[in-house]
C-alpha positions in Angstrom: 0.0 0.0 0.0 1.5 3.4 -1.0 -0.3 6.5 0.0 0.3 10.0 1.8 0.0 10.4 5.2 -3.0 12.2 5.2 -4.6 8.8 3.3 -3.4 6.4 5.9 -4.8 8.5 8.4 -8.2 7.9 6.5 -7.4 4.5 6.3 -6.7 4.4 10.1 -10.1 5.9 10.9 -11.7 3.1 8.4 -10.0 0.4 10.1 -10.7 1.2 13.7 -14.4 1.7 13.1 -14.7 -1.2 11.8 -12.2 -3.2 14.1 -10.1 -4.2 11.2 -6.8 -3.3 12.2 -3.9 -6.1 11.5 -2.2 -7.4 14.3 1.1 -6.6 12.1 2.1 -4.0 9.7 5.7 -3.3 8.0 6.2 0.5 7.3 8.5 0.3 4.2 10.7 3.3 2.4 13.1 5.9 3.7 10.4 8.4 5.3 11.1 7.8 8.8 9.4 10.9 10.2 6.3 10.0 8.1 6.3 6.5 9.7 6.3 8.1 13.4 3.3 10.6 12.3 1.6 7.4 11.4 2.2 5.7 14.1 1.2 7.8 16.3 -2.2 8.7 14.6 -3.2 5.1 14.6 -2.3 4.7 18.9 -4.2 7.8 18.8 -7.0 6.4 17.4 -7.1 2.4 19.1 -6.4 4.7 23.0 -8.8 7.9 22.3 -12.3 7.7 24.5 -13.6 9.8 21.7 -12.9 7.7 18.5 -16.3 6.6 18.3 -18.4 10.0 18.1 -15.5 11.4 16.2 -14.9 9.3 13.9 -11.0 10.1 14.9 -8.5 10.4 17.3 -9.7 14.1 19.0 -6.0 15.4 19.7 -6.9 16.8 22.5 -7.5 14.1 25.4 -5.2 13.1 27.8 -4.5 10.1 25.4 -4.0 11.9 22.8 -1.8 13.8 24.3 0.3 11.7 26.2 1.1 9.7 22.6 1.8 12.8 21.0 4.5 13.7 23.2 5.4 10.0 23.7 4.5 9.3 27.3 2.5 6.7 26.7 3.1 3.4 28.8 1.7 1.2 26.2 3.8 1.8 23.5 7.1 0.5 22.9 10.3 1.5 20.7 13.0 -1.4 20.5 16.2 -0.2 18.5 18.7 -2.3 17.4 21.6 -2.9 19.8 24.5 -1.8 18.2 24.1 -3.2 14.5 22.1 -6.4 15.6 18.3 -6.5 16.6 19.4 -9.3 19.2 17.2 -13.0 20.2 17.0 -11.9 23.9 16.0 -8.2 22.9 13.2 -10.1 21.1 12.4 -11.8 24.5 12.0 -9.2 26.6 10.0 -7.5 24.4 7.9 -10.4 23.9 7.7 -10.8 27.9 6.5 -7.3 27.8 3.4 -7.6 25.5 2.5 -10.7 27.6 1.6 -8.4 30.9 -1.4 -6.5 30.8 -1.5 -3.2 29.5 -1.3 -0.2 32.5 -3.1 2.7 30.6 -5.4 1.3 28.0 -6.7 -2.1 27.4 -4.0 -3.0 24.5 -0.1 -2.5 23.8 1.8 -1.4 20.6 5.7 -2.4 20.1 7.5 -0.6 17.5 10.6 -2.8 15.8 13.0 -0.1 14.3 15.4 -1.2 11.6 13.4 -4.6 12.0 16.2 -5.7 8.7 18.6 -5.9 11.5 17.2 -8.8 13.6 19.4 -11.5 13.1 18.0 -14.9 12.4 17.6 -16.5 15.9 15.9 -13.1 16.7 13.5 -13.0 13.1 12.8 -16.7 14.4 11.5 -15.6 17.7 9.4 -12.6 16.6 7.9 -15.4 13.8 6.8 -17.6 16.7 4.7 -14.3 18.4 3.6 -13.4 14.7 1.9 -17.0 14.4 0.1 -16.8 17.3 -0.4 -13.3 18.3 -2.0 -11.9 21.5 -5.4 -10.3 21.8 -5.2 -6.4 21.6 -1.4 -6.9 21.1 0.5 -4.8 17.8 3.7 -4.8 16.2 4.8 -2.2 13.9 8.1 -3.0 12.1 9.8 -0.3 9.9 12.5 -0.8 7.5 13.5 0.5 4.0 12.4 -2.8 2.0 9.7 -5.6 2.5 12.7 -8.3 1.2 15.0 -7.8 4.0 12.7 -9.5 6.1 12.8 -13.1 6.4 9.8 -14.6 3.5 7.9 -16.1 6.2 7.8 -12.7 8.2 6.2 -11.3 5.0 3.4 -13.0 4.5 2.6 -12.4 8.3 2.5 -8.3 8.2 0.7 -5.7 6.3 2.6 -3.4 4.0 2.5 -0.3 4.0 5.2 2.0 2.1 6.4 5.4 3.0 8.5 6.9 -0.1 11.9 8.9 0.7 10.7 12.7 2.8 11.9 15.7 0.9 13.5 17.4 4.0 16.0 16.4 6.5 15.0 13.9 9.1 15.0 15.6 12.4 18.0 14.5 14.1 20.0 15.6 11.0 18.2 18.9 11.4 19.5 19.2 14.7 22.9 18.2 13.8 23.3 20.4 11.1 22.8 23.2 13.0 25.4 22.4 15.7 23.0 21.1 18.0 25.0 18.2 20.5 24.1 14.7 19.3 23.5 14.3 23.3 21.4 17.0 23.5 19.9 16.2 20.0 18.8 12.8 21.3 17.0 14.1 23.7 15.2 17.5 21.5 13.9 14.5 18.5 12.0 12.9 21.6 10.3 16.0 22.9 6.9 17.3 20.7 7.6 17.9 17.2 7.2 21.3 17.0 10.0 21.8 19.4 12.6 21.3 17.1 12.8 24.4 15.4 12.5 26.6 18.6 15.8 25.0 20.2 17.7 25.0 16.4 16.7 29.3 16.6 17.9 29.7 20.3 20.2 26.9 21.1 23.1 27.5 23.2 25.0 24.4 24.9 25.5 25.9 28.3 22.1 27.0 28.6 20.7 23.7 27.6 22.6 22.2 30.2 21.6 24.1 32.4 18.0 24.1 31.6 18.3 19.8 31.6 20.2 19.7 35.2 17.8 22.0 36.4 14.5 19.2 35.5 17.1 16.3 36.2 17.5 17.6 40.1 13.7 18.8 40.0 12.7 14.9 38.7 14.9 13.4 41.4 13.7 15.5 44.6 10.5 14.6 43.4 10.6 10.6 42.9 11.8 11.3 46.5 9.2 13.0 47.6 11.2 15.4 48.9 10.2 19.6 49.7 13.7 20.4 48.1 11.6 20.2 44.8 10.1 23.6 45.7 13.5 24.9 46.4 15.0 23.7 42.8 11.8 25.5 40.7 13.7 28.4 42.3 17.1 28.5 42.5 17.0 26.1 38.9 14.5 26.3 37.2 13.1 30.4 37.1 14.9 31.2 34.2 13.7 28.4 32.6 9.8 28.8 33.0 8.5 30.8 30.4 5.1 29.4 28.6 7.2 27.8 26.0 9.7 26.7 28.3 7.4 25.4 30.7 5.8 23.4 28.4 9.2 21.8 27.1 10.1 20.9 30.1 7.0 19.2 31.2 7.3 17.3 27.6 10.9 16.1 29.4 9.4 15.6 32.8 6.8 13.0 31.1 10.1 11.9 29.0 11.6 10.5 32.2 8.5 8.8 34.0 8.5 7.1 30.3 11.7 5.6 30.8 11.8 5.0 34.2 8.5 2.9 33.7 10.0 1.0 31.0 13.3 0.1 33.5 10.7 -0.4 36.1 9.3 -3.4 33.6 13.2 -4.7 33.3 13.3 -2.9 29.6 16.2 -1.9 28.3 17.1 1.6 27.3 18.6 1.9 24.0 22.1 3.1 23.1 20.9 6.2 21.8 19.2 7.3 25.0 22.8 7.0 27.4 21.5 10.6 28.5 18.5 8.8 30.7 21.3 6.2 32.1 21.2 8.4 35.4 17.6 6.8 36.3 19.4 3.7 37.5 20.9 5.6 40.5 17.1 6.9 41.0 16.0 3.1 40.9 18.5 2.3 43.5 17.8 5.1 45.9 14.0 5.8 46.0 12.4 2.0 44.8 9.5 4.4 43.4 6.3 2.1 42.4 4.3 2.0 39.4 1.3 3.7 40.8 3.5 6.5 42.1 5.0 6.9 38.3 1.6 7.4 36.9 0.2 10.0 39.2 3.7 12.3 38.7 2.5 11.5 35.3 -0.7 12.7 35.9 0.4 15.7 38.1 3.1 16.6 35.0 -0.2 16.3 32.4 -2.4 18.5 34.9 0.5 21.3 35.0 0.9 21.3 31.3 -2.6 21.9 30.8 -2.9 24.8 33.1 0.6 26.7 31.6 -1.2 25.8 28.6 -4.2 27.9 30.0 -1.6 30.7 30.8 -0.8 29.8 34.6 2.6 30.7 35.3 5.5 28.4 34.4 7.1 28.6 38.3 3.5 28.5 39.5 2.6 25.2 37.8 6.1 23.8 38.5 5.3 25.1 42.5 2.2 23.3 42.4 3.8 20.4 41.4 6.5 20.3 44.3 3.3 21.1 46.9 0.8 18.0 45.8 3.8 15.3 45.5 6.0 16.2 47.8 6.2 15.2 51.7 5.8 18.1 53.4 5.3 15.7 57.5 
């Protein structure tokens, strides 16, 4: 299937109302960024309360969202590790679709540079392919149908994304001088956030700004009042509407990943700048339930700076609800 991203959207609205999506899909061709816009349109759609009266996903739920920004717990990226796509990475990611889903009633897992997989791995993901699970998804993108394994083909629906016309993000980024550690983490924040770091990006002022959140996240997974302390001597500079918003985005960014170590998945090679959450593993032992209403709290705050509250007050209000204050 070959059509513009606008038409697969249709498509995704035609499917879901009629409960016809596949269990598998390749997303073929060089347009990467066009894959991800898909991708997220059609978790969108399968997680949004308002599908039904819609017709599509409405954009503007706390689903919608939280997939836009890439917070969701129910959707997972596996990248290759290193060159290879590896049998146990295969595993675990299997193991993962097997547990029940913590935000919706279904799970999507995203296989990047699925050509990669080496055979042992291609064999495993074959076995969950011919007998998948209810409500369970796999998405796996790669620049041509024939570099998966034959019998992998006949199991997934194609659908083909010719080459973009502009640069993929992270090249974006690069080109204009942007860190490739600070890169990695800009390309996971909301798409539109891109150009507003290429126009005013300065490397000791990103650092800043990421240290700041870093020592804010960590006060809070401790529960601790210092929170309220670092949204002032930190963060202040940091909170303008725009800013605010950002930094919720990266907030949400780290209860992502500290979910999916939580779960005993993996962080990929390209995300060594979220390493640190081991140490915040080891120290506070924070539970899932706690993870999701920080999550909540961070969703809540964006809404209201979003509403023009005050960046510092939204971050304040923060500190105050999930802090211990005894």
């Amino acid at each position: 299937m070959l059509a513009s991203v606008d038409q697969y959207k249709e498509h995704i609205n035609e499917l879901i109302a009629q409960n016809q999506i596949a269990h598998a899909y390749a997303f073929t061709g060089e347009a990467f960024d066009d894959k991800v816009l898909v991708t997220t349109y059609l978790v969108q759609g399968l997680a949004c309360p308002h599908f039904e009266e819609e017709g599509r996903p409405c954009q503007a739920c706390r689903f919608c969202q939280k997939i836009a920004d890439q917070q969701f717990t129910d959707l997972f990226t596996l990248d290759p590790d290193g060159r290879t796509t590896r049998v146990d990475q295969i595993r675990e990611l299997k193991d993962w679709l097997s547990k029940s889903p913590l935000e919706s009633n279904f799970k999507v897992a995203v296989i990047r540079q699925a050509e990669t997989m080496n055979p042992a791995a291609a064999n495993a993901l074959l076995k969950f392919l011919e007998e998948p699970f209810a409500n369970v998804y796999i998405i796996l993108y790669t620049q041509a149908l024939d570099s998966l394994l034959p019998t992998i083909q006949s199991r997934v629906q194609n659908w083909h994304f010719a080459k973009a016309a502009k640069s993929s993000r992270m090249e974006r980024l690069l080109e204009a001088g942007v860190t490739k550690p600070h890169a990695n983490i800009i390309v996971q924040l909301a798409t539109d956030a891109l150009e507003r770091w290429v126009e005013g990006y300065q490397v000791e002022s990103f650092d800043r700004w990421i240290k700041g959140l870093n020592y804010f996240y960590q006060a809070l997974m401790a529960r601790q009042p210092q929170a309220f302390v670092v949204v002032q001597s930190h963060l202040r500079d940091y909170l303008s509407n725009q800013q605010a918003q950002d930094g919720l985005d990266y907030l949400m960014l780290l209860n992502h990943y500290l979910l999916k170590k939580q779960q005993g998945l993996a962080i990929n090679q390209d995300q060594e700048s979220f390493k640190w959450l081991d140490e915040v593993i080891q120290k506070v032992q924070p539970n899932i339930k706690y993870i999701l209403e920080l999550n909540q709290g961070f969703l809540t705050a964006k809404q209201q700076v979003m509403a023009n509250v005050s960046g510092q007050l939204a971050f304040e209000g923060i500190a105050v609800s999930h802090c211990d204050w005894r």
